[in-house]
Backbone as a ProteinNet text record, in pm:
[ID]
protein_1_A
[PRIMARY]
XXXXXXXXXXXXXXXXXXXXXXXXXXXXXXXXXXXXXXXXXXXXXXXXXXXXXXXXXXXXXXXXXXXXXXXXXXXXXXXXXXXXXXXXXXXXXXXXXXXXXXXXXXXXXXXXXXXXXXXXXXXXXXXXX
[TERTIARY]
4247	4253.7	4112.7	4096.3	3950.8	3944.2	3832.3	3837.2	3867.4	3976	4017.7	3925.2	3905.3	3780.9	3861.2	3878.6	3901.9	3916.9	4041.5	4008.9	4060.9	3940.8	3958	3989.5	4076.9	4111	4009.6	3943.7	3809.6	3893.1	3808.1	3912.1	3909	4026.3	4057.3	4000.7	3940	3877.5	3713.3	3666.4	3523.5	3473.1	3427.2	3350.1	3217.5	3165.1	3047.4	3023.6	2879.9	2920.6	2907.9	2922.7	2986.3	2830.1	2796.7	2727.5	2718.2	2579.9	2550.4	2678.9	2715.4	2769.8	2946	2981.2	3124.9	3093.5	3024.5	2998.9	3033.5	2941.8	2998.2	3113.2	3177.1	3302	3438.6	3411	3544.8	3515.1	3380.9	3345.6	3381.3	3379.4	3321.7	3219.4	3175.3	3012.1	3054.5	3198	3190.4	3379.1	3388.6	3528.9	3537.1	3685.4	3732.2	3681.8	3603.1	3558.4	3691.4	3738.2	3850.4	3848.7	3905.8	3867.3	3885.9	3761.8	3746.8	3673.1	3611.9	3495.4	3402.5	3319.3	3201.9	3087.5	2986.1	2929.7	2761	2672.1	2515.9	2458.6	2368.6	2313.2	2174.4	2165.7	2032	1924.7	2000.8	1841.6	1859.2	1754.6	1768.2	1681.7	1677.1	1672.7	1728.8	1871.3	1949.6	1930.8	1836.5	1832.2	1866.8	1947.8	1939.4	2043.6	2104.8	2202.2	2336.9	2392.2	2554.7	2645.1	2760.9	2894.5	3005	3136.4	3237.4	3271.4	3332.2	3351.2	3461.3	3480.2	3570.6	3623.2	3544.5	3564.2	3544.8	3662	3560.1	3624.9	3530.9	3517.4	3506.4	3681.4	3633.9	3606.8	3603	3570.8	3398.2	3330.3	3169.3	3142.1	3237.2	3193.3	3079.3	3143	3067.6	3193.3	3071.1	3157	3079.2	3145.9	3109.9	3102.3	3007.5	2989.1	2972.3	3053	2996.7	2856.3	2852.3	2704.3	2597.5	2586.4	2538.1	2558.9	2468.4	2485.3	2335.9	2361.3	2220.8	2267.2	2141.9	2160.2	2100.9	2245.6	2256.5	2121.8	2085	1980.9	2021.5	2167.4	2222.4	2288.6	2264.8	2291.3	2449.7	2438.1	2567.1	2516.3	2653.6	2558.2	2678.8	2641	2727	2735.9	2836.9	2790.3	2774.2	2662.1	2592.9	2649.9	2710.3	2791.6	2690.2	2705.2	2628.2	2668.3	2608.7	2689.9	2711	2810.7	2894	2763.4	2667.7	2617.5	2495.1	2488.8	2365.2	2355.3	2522.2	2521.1	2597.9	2609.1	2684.2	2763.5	2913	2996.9	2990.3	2979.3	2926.7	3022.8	3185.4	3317.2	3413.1	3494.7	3608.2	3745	3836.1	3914.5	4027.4	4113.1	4186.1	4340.1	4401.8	4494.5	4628.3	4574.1	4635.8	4696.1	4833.3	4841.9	4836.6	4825.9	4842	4659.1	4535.9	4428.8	4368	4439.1	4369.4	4458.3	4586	4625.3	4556.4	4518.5	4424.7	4322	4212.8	4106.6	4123.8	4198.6	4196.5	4269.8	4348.4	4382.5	4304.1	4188.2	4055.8	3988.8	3955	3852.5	3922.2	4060.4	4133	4127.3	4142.6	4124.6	3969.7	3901	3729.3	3724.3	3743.2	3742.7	3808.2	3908.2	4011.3	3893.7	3853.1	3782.6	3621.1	3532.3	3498.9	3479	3615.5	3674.2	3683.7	3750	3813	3642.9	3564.3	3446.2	3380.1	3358.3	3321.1	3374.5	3516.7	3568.2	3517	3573.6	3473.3	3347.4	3270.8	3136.3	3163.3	3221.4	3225.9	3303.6	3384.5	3432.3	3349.7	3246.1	3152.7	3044.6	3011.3	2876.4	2993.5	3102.3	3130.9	3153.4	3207.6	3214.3	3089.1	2988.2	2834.1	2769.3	2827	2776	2800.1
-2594	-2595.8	-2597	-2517.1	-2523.2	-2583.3	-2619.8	-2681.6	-2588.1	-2625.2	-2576.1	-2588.7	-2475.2	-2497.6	-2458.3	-2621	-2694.2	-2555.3	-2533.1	-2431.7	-2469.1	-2455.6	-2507.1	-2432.3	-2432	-2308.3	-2351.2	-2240.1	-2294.2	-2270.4	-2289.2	-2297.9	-2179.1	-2144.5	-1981.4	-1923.7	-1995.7	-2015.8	-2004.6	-1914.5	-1876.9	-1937	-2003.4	-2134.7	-2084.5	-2071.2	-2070.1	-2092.9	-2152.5	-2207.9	-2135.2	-2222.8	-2095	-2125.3	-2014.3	-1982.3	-2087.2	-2110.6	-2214.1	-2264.1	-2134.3	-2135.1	-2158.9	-2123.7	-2123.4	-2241.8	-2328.3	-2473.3	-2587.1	-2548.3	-2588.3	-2549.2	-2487.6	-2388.5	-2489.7	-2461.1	-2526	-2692.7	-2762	-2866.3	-2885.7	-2744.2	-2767.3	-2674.9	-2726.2	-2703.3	-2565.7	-2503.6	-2455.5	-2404.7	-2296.4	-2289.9	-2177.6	-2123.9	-2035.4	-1927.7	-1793.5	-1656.1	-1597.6	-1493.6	-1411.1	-1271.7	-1147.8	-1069.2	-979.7	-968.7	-892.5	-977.2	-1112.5	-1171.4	-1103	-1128.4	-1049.2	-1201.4	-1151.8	-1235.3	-1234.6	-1226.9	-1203.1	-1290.9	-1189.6	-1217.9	-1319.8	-1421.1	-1530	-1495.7	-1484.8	-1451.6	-1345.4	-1334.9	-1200.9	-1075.8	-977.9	-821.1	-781.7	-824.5	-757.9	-865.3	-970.6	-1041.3	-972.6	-1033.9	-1020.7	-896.7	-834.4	-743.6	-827.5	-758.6	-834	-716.3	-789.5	-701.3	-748.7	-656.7	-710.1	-724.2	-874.1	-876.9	-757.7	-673.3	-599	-663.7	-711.2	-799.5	-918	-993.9	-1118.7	-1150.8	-1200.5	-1239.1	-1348.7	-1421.4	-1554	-1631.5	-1579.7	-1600.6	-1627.8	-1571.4	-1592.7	-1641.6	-1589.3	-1659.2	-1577.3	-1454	-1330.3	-1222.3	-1185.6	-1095.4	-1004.3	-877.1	-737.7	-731.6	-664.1	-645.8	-548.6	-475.2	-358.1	-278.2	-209.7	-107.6	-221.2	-334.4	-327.2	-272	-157.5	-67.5	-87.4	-19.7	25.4	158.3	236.5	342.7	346.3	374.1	371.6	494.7	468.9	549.2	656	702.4	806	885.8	844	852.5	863.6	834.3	746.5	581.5	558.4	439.3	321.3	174.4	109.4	-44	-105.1	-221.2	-329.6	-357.3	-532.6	-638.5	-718.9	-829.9	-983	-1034.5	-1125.6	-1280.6	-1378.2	-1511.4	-1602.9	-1663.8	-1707.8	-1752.6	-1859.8	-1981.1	-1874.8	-1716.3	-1712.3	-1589.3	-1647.4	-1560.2	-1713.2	-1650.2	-1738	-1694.1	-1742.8	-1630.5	-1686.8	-1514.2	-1485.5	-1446.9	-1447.9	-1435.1	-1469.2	-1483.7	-1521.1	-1411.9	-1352.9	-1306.6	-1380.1	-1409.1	-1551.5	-1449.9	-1330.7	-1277.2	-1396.8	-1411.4	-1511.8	-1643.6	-1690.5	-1806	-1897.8	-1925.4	-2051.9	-2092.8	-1969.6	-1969.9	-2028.6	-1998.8	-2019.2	-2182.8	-2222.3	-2367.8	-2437.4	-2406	-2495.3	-2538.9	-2440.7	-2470.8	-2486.3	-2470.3	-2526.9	-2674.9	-2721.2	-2868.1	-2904.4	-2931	-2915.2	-2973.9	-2901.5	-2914.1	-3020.5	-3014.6	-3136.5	-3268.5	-3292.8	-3370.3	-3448.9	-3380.4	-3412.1	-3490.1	-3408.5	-3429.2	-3594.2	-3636.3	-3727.9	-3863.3	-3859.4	-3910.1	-3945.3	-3880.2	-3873.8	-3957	-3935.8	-4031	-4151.2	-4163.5	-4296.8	-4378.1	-4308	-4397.1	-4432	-4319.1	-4344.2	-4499	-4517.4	-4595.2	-4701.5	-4711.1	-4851.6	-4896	-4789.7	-4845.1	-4908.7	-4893.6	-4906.5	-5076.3	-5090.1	-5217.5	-5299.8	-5299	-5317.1	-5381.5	-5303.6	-5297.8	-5404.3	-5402.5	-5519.6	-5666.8	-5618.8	-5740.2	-5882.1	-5741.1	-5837	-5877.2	-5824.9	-5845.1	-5968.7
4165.2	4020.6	3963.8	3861.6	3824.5	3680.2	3611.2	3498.4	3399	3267.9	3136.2	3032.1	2991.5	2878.9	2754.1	2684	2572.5	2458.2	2401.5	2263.6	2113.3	2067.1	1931.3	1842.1	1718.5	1623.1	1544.2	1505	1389.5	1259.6	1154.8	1037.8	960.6	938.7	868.7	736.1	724.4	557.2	551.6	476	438.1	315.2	278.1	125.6	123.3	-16.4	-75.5	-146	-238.9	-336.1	-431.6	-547.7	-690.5	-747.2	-871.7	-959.9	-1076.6	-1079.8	-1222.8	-1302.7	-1360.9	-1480.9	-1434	-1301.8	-1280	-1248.4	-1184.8	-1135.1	-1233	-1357.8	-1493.9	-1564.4	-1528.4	-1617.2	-1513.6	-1370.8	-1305	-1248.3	-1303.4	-1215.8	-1079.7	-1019	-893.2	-819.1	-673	-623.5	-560.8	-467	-392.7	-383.6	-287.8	-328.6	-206	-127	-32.2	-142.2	15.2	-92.7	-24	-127.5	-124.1	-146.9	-62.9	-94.7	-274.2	-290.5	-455	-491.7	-470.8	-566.3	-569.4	-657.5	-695.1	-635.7	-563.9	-451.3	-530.1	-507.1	-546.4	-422.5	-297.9	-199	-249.5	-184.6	-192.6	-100.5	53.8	108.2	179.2	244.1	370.4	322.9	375.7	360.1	207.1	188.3	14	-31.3	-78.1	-85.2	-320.9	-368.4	-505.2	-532.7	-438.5	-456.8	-468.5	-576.1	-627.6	-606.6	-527.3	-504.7	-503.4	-441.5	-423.2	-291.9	-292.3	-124.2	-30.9	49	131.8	248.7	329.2	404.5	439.2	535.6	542.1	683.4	792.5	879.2	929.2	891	972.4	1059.7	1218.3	1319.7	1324.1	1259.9	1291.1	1097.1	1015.1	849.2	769.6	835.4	750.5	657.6	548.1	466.1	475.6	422	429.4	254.3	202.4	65.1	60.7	-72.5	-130.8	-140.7	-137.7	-98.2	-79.3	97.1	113.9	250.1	326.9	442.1	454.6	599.1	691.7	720.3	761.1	843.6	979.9	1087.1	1204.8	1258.1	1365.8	1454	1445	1519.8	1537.7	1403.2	1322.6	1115.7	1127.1	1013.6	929.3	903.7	768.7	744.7	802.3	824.1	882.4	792.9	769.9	682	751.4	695.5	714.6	644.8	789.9	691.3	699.5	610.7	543.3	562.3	594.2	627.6	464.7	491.8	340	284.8	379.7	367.1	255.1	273.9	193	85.6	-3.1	-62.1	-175	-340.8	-417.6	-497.9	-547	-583.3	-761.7	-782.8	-949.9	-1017.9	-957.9	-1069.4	-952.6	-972.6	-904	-911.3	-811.6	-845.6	-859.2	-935.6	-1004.3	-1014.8	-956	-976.7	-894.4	-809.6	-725.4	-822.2	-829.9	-934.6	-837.6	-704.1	-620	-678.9	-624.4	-639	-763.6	-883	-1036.4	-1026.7	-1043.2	-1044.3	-974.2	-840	-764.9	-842.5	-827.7	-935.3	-1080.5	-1150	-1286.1	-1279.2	-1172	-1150	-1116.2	-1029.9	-967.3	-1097.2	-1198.5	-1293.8	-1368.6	-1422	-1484.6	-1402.2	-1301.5	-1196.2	-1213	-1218.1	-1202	-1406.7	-1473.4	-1648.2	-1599.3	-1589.5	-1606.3	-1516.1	-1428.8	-1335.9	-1417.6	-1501.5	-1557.6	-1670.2	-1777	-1854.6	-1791.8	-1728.2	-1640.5	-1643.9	-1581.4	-1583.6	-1648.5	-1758.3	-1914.5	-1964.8	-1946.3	-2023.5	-1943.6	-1816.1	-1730.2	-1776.4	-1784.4	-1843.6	-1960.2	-2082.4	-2203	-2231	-2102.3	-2079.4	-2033.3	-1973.1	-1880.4	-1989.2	-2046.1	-2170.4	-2249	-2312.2	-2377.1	-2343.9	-2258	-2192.6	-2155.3	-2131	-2108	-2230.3	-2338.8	-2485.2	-2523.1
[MASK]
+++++++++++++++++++++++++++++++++++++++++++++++++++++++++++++++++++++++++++++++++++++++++++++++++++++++++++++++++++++++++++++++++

């Protein structure tokens, strides 16, 4: 009998984080990318090119983006897929209603939490008065 090498399911899901303004819009940092977001590359080679995602690769946690390609030695061009960790997503495709309830409960969730502490403080400050 020889030794079994241990297999782990990695997790099916690709996360990056969101854009300034969606960060502020859904109060949250980061979210599953899906295919059709519109992505904007941070570092690398395309570093500042914005697309739509085509693929996504979750075994290694790469996506394939819209016109970004190389051209192969032998010509033709081939696409370069990009790791989640260095790209940030600049719209969301929200056609999905499981996708948009998530995150808009998400942001109500965070607001309510918020409040809640607001008011603690405010009990807090009177109380010491």
């Amino acid at each position: 009998m020889g030794i079994q090498k241990e297999t782990r399911k990695k997790n099916t899901s690709v996360c990056s984080n969101l854009s300034s303004d969606l960060k502020k819009q859904y109060n949250k940092r980061s979210t599953t990318v899906v295919k059709g977001d519109t992505v904007k590359i941070m570092r690398g080679e395309y570093k500042g090119v914005e697309g739509k995602v085509e693929k996504i690769n979750t075994g290694k946690g790469k996506l394939s983006i819209e016109g970004v390609q190389r051209e192969k030695i032998k010509g033709g061009q081939v696409k370069v897929q990009i790791h989640a960790s260095n790209v940030i997503l600049s719209s969301l495709k929200l056609d999905d209603n499981y996708r948009k309830n998530k995150i808009e409960n998400k942001e109500q969730i965070n607001k309510s939490k918020d409040k809640s502490k607001q008011s603690a403080e405010k009990k807090v400050r009177v109380g010491s008065e």
